[in-house]
Structure formats: structure tokens, C-alpha cells
C-alpha positions as CSV (number, residue, x, y, z in Angstrom):
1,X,130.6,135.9,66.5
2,X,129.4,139.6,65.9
3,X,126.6,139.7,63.5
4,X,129.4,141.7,61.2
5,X,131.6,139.0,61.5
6,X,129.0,136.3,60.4
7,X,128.3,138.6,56.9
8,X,132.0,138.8,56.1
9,X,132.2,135.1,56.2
10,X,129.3,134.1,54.6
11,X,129.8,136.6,51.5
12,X,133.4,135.3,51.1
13,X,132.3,131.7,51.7
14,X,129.2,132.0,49.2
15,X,131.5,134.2,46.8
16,X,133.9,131.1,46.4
17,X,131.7,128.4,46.1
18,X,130.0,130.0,43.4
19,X,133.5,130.0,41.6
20,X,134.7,126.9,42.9
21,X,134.3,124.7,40.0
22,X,135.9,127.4,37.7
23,X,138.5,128.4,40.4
24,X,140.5,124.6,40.5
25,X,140.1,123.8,36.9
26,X,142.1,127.3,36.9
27,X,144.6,126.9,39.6
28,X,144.8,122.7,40.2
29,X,148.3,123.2,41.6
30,X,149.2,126.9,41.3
31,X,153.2,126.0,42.8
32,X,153.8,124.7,39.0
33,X,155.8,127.6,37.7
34,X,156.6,129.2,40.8
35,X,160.2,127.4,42.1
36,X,160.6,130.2,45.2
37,X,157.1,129.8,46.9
38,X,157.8,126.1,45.8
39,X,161.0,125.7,47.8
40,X,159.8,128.5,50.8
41,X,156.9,125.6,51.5
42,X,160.0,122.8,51.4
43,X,162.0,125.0,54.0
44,X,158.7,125.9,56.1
45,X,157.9,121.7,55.8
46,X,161.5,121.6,57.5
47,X,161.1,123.7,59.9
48,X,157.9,122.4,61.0
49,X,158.5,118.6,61.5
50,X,162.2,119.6,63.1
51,X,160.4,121.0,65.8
52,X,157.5,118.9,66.4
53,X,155.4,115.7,65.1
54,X,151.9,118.0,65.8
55,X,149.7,118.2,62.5
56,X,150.0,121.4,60.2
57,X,147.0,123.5,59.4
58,X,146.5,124.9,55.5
59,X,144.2,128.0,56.2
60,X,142.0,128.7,53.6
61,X,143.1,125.1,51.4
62,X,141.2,126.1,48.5
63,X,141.7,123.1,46.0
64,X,143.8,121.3,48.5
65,X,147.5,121.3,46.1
66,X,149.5,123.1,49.4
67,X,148.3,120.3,51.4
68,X,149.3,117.5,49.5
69,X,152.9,119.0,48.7
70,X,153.3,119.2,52.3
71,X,151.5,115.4,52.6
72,X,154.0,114.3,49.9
73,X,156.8,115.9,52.3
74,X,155.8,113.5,54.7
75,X,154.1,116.6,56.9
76,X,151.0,115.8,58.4
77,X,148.7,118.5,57.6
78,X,144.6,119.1,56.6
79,X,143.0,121.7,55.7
80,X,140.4,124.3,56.4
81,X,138.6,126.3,54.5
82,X,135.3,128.7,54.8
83,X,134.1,128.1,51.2
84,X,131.8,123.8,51.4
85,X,132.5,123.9,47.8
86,X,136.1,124.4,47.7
87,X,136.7,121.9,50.9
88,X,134.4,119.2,48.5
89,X,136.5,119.8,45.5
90,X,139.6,119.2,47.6
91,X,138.8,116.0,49.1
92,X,137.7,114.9,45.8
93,X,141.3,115.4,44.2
94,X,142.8,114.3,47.3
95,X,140.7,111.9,49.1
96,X,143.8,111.2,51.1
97,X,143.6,114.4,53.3
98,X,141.3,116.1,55.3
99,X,139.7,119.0,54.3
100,X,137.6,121.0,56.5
101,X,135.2,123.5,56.5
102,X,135.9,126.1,59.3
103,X,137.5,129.9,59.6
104,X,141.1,130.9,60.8
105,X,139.4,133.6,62.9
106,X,137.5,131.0,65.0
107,X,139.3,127.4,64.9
108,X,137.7,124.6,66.2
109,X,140.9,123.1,67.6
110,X,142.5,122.9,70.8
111,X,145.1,124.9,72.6
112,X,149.1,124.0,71.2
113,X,147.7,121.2,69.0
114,X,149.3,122.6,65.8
115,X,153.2,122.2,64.6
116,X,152.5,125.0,61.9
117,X,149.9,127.0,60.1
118,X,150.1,127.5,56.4
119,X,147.9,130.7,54.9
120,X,149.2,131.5,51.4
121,X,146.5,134.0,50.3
122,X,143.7,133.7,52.4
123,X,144.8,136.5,54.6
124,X,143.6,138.6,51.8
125,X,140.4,138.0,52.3
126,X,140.5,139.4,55.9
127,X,139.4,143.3,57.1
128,X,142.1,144.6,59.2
129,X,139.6,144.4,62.4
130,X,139.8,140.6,62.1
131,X,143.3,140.1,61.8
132,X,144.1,140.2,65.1
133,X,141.6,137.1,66.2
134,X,142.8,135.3,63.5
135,X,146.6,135.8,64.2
136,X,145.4,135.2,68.1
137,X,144.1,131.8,67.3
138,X,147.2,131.0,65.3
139,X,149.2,131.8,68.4
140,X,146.9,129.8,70.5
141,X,146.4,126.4,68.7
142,X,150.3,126.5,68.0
143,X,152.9,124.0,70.2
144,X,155.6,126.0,71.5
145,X,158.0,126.8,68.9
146,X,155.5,126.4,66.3
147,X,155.9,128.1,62.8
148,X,153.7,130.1,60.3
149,X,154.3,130.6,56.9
150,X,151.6,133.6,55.2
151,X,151.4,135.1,51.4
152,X,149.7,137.6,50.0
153,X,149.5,140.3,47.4
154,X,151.2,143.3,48.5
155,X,151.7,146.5,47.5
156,X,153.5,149.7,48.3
157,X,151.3,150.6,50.8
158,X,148.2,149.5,52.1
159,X,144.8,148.7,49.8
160,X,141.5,147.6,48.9
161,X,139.7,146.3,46.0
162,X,136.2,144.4,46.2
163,X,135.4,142.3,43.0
164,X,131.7,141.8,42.2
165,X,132.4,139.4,39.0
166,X,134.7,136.3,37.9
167,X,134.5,133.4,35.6
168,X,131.2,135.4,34.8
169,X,129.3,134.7,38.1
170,X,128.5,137.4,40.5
171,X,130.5,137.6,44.1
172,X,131.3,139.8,46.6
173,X,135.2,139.2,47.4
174,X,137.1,142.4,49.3
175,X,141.0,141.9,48.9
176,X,143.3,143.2,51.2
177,X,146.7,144.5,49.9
178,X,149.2,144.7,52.9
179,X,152.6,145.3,53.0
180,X,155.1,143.1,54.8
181,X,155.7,145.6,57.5
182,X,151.9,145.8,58.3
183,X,151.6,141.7,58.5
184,X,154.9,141.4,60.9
185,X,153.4,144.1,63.6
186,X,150.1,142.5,63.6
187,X,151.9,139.0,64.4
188,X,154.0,140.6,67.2
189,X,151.0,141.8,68.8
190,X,149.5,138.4,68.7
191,X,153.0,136.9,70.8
192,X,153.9,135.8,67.4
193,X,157.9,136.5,66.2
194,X,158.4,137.7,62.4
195,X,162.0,136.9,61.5
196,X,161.9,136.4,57.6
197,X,159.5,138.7,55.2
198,X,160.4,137.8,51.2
199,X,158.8,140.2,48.4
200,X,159.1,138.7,44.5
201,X,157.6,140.6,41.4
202,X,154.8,139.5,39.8
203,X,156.0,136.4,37.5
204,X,153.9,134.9,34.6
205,X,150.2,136.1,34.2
206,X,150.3,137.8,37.6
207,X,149.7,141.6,38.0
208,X,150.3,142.0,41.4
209,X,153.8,141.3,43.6
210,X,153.6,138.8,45.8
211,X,155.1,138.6,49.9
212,X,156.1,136.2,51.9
213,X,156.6,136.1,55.9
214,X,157.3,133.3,58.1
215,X,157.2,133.6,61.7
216,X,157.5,131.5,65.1
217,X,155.5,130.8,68.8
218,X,158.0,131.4,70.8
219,X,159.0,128.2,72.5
220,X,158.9,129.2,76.1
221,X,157.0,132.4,77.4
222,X,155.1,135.2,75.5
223,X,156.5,137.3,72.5
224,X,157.9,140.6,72.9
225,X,156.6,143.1,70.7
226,X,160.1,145.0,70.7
227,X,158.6,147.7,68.1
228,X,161.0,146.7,65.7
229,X,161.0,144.5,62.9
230,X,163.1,142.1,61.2
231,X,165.3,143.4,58.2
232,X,163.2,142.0,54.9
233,X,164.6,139.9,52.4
234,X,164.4,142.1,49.1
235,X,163.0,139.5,46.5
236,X,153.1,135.1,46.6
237,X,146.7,133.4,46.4
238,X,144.9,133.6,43.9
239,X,145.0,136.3,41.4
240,X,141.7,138.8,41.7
């Protein structure tokens, strides 16, 4: 890894261990109110064992709750995350699972091992120069016919905002603001095929609307990046 790439992951990594503690007692299962992203994670749990028996990967876990919905879905699944602290808090709650520490932009797994890859708001975290190696290593650790399920904050158009404070510690978190459109090209230049993108208004104490987008490996051969995307579904990571 470029010497770039090592900075951005160790300020994002150090940035949520030193809110770690604050961070789960905050959001210990953050599906609660939310009955859409609730029941998108059912259908995505669906989807994934129809097609294959492989593990599932939760990308950025945080305090582990997406995992062990999809554990109590009978989906086998563990988790990664770049932040020790966060992966130690998760086992902790759910000693049940494996939690990880690692980053989606370099996995240390196999080629095809994966029936699905989970990565509701850690995207965010990501500059636009390393989505493509992280979406390239989605596509290559996923079986044929794999699926991904991704949320984030979205806006409009395009943005960035870095946070240097929460819970009254001092970080250095960048969040990126994409919009639907954006996250579907850069999976179809990574072989992977968009084919549902969900937007919902922010709901509760939420500022911010939230997207969804689930896509698919293509089961035999590479993706075609067509140039055109999939009509959206008019209708969610961690609040900043």
C-alpha cells in the first residue's frame, strides 16, 4: 500500500477507536427503528444463501449488530473492520461471530470465497481514488453470482465533510456523500451489476437521507459496463 493509503487508514482506524466505547453504547443495534433497512438486510440474507452456502462479509462491522441479524438469519457471516477497538467491542457482545480487523480495500481472503458483502456505511469513509480497489476486491473475493448490499448518506450531489470532534474526543473522520448514480458506475467498472438503488429521508434524529444499492457478480463471465444504469427505486452508517 501507498504510503497515502496507509495515513487514510490509520487516521480513520485511530479516529474510531478513540470513539469506540462512546460509538456502541450510542448505536448497539442501530436496525431498531428502521423497518426498511431492517427488511432490505432480510431480502439481501435471501438472496445470498439462495445462491450459495459461501460465508458473507460485513465491511466495516463496527459494533457487530448487522452481523448477528444476518447470524440470527441463519447466514454465515463475520466481520471486518479497520478500527481494533470496534472489532474488540464486537466480539465482546457477540462472542459468537468473528470479527476481524482488516480493510475492504485490501482483503485478506481468497479469490470467490464470499456468497455476499455487506457495507452499510463504511463506504463513507472511503476517497473516491480508493473506491475502485475496494469495489475490485469485492468483485474478486465474490462466488459467481455473488451479491452486495452498500448504504450510505447521500445527497443531491456529490460531498465532503471532515469531522475533527465527537463524543468530545478529537478525530479526524472525512465523510463522503455520494449519490446513487455515482456508487452504481463505480460498481460496473469493477464487473459488478447495479440493479436496485433505494433513497429514504432522513427518519428519527437523522439529518442526512440515506441510499441503498444492491448489486450482483455476474455468475458466468465479466460485467458489461453498458453506460447505463438501472432505473432507482424513489424511497441508510452512522450519523456524523
Amino acid at each position: 500500500m501507498t504510503d497515502a493509503t496507509t495515513d487514510f487508514l490509520r487516521t480513520t482506524s485511530t479516529s474510531y477507536d478513540t470513539i469506540a466505547k462512546e460509538y456502541t453504547a450510542l448505536h448497539p443495534d442501530g436496525l431498531a427503528h428502521h423497518p426498511l433497512d431492517r427488511n432490505l438486510i432480510n431480502i439481501f440474507a435471501e438472496l445470498v444463501t439462495a445462491n450459495s452456502t459461501a460465508p458473507v462479509a460485513d465491511l466495516g462491522s463496527g459494533p457487530g449488530y448487522i452481523a448477528a441479524r444476518l447470524h440470527a438469519l441463519g447466514v454465515p457471516v463475520f466481520g471486518i473492520d479497520v478500527s481494533p477497538g470496534m472489532a474488540a467491542l464486537a466480539r465482546e457482545a457477540h462472542p459468537e461471530l468473528r470479527f476481524h480487523v482488516g480493510s475492504m480495500t485490501d482483503l485478506d481472503l481468497p479469490d470467490e470465497t464470499l456468497g455476499g458483502i455487506l457495507a452499510l456505511y463504511s463506504t463513507i469513509h472511503l476517497p473516491e481514488d480508493h473506491l475502485p480497489t475496494a469495489f475490485a476486491e469485492f468483485h474478486r473475493t465474490l462466488v459467481p453470482g455473488g451479491h452486495v448490499l452498500l448504504a450510505f448518506q447521500t445527497a443531491d450531489e456529490d460531498g465532503h465533510r471532515h469531522l475533527a470532534e465527537r463524543f468530545g474526543h478529537e478525530i479526524g473522520l472525512d465523510y463522503y456523500f455520494r449519490t446513487p448514480e455515482t456508487i452504481a458506475a463505480h460498481l460496473r467498472k469493477a464487473g459488478l451489476e447495479p440493479y436496485t438503488r433505494i433513497r429514504r429521508d432522513p427518519r428519527g434524529e437523522e439529518t442526512i437521507p440515506r441510499a441503498f444499492v444492491l448489486a450482483q457478480k455476474p455468475e458466468q463471465g465479466p460485467a458489461q459496463d453498458s453506460g447505463q444504469d438501472p432505473a432507482p427505486a424513489q424511497g441508510p452508517a452512522e450519523q456524523p
